[in-house]
C-alpha positions as CSV (number, residue, x, y, z in Angstrom):
1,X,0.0,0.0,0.0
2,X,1.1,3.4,-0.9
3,X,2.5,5.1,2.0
4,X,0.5,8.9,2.9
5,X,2.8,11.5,5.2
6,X,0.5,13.2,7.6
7,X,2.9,16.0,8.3
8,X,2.2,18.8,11.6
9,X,2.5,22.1,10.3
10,X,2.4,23.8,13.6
11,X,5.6,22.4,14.5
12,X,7.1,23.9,11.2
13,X,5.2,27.2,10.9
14,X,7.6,27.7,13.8
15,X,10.4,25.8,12.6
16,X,10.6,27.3,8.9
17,X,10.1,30.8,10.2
18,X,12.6,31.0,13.7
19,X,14.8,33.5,12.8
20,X,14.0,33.8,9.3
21,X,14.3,37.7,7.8
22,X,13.1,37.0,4.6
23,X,10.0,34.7,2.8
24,X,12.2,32.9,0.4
25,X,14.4,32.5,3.3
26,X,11.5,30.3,4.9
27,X,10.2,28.7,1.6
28,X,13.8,27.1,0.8
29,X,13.5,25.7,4.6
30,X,9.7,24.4,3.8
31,X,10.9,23.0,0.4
32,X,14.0,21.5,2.2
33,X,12.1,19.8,5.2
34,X,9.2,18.3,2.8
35,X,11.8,16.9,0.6
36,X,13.1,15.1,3.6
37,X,10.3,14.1,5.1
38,X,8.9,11.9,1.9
39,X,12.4,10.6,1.2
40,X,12.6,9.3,5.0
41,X,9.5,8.0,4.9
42,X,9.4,6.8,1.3
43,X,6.3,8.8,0.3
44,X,4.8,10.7,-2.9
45,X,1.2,11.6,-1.0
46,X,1.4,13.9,1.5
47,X,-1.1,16.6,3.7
48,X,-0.1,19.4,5.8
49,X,-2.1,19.9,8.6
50,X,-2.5,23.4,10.4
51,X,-4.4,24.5,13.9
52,X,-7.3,26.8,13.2
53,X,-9.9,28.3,16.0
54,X,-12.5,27.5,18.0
55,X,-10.5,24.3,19.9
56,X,-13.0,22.1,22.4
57,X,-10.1,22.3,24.9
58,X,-10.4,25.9,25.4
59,X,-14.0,25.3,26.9
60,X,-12.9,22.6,29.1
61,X,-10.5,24.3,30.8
62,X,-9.6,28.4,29.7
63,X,-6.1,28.0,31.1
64,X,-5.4,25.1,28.9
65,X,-2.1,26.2,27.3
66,X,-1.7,29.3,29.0
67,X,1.7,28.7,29.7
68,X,2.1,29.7,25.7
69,X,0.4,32.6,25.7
70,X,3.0,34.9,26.2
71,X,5.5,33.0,24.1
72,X,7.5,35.4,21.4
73,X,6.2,34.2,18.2
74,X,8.5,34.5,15.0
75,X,8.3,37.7,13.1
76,X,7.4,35.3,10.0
77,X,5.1,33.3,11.7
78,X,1.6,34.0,10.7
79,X,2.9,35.0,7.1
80,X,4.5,31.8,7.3
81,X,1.4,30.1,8.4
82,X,-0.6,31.4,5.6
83,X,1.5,30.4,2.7
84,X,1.2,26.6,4.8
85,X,-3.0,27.3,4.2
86,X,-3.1,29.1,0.6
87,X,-0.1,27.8,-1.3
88,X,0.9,24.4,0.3
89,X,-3.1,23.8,0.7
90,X,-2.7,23.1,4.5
91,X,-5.5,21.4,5.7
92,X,-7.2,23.7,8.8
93,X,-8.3,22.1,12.2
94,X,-11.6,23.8,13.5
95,X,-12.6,23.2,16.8
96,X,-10.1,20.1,17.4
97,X,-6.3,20.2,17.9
98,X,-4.5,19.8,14.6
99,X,-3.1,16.4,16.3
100,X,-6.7,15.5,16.6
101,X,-7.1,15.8,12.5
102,X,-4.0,14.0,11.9
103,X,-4.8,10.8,13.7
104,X,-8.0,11.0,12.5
105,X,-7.2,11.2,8.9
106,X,-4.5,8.1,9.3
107,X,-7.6,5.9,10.7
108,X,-9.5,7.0,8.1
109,X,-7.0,6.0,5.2
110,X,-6.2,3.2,7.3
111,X,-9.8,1.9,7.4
112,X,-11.0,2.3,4.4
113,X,-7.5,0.8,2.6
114,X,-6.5,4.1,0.5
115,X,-3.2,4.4,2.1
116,X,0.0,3.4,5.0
117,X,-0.6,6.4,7.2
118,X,2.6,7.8,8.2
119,X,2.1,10.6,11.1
120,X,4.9,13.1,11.0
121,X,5.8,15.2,13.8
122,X,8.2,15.8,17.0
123,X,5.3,15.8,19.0
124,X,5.1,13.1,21.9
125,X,1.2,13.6,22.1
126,X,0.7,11.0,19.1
127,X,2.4,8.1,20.7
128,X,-0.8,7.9,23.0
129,X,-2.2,6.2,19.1
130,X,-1.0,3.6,17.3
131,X,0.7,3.6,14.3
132,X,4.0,4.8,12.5
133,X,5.4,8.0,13.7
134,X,8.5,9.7,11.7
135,X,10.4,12.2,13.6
136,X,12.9,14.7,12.0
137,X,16.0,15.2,13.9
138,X,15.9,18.1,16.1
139,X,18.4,20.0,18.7
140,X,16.5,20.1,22.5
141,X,18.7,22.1,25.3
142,X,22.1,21.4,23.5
143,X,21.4,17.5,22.8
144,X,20.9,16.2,19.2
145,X,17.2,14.3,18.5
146,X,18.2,12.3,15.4
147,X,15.3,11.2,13.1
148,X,13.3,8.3,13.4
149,X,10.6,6.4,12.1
150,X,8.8,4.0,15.1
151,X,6.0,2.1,15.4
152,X,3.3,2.6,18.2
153,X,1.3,-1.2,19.3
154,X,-1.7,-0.6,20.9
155,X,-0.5,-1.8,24.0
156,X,2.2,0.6,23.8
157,X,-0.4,3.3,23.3
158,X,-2.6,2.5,25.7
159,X,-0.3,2.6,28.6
160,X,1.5,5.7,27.4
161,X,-2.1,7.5,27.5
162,X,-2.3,6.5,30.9
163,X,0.7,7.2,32.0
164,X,0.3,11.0,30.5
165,X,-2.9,10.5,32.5
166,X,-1.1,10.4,35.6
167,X,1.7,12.9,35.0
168,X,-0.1,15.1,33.0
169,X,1.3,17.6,30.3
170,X,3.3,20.4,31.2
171,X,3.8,21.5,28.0
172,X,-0.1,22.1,27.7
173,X,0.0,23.2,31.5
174,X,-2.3,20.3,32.3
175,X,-1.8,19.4,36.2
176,X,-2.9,16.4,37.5
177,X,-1.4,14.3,40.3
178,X,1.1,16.3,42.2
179,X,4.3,14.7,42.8
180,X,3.7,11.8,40.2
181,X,6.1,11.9,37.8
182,X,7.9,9.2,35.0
183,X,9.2,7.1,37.3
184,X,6.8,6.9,39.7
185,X,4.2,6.5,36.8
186,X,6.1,3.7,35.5
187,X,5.8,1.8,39.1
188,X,2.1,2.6,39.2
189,X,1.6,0.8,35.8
190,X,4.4,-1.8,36.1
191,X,3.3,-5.7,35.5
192,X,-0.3,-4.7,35.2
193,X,-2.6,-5.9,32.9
194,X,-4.9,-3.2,30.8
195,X,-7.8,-3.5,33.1
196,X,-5.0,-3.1,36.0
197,X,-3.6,-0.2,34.5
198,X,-7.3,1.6,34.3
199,X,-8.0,0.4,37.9
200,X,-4.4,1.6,39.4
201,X,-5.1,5.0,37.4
202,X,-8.8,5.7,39.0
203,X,-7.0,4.7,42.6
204,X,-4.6,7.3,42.0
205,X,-7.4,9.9,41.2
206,X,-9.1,8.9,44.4
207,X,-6.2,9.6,46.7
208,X,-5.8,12.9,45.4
209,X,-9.6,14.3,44.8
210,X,-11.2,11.8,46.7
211,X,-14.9,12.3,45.9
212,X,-14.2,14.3,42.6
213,X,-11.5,12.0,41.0
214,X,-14.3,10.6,38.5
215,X,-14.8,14.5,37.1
216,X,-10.6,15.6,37.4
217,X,-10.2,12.4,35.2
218,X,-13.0,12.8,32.9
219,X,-12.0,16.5,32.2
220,X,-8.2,15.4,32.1
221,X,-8.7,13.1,30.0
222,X,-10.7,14.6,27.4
223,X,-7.7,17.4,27.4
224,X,-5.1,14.7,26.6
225,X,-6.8,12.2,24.3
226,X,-6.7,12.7,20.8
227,X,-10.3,11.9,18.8
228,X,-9.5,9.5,16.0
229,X,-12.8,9.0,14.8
230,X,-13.6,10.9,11.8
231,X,-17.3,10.7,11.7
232,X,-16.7,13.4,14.5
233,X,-13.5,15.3,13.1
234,X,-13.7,16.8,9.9
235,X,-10.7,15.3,7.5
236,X,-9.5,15.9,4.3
237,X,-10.6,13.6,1.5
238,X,-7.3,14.7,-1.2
239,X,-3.6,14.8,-0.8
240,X,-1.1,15.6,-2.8
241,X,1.3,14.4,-4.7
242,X,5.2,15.0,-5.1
243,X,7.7,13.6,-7.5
């Protein structure tokens, strides 16, 4: 089957335009990035996906992000992030998280035996799926990320969403049990079965909001899960095509 790069254009809106001075400067870095994205993953289709307004999360909680608000965006940026939506014909997430879109599209594809979904990002967030996930190299606090391209099992998917359900994301400024981090995650989970998991995650909840764990959960994890079903999530239905 043909293999289809779902590619996050948030992550290079911001990476094509970081200290960028000029446009051309930023299309030669988008041109650059694209080529290597399909020769790593060995793919002619491809969609970029971009985040738009109106995201549920926002009316779930109002500080969700908030940590971000103040960030410094590129001067390029939202020039940057047009020419994603009206030349590279980006595909805009409405009232979901552009990760939600992606993961959707690949189950769609996936389903319905159109394509090999390849989701491609640096973002943790979509190993809580599963499926193939290709992962440029990147530079974090001085340490070199090279690029990858992994498969995610459904077990492995399952327990990483509960274990982000435990620690939370920091990054989205999503709190939830105080003091539990990886490692003490990792013991919480450790030799359990999936049903185990789930039970040793709702005991967590209960020792630290007692009679409202069932609603901290529930609103965590509808903040952290990504919706994959795309009778809910609108999707694109054409991708593109590159020698």
């Amino acid at each position: 089957m043909t293999n289809l790069a779902l590619i996050d254009g948030d992550i290079l809106v911001w990476l094509a335009s970081y200290e960028k001075q000029y446009m051309h400067e930023v299309i030669d870095s988008i041109d650059y990035k694209l080529k290597e994205i399909l020769e790593n993953t060995n793919s002619f289709h491809y969609r970029f996906f971009v985040g738009g307004k109106n995201n549920f999360r926002y009316h779930i909680r109002k500080d969700y992000k908030a940590n971000r608000k103040d960030a410094e965006k590129p001067a390029l940026f939202d020039v940057t992030k047009q020419y994603f939506i009206e030349t590279l014909n980006a595909f805009v997430s409405n009232g979901v998280e552009t990760d939600d879109t992606i993961v959707a599209t690949a189950k769609y594809v996936k389903d319905k035996g159109l394509y090999n979904p390849i989701v491609c990002s640096t973002d943790k967030d979509y190993k809580i799926k599963a499926g193939t996930i290709y992962s440029w190299e990147r530079q974090m606090m001085g340490k070199i990320f090279p690029s990858s391209l992994t498969e995610t099992s459904q077990e492995e998917a399952d327990y990483n969403l509960l274990h982000m359900l435990l620690i939370g994301d920091r990054g989205d400024n999503i709190v939830t049990c105080k003091g539990v981090g990886k490692a003490k995650a990792d013991k919480i989970l450790s030799g359990k079965s999936r049903y185990g998991m789930i039970r040793a995650v709702c005991d967590t909840y209960k020792q630290f909001y007692k009679d409202k764990w069932l609603v901290k959960l529930t609103e965590v994890f509808h903040l952290i899960n990504l919706i994959d079903d795309y009778n809910r999530v609108a999707i694109p239905k054409e991708f593109n095509f590159s020698l």
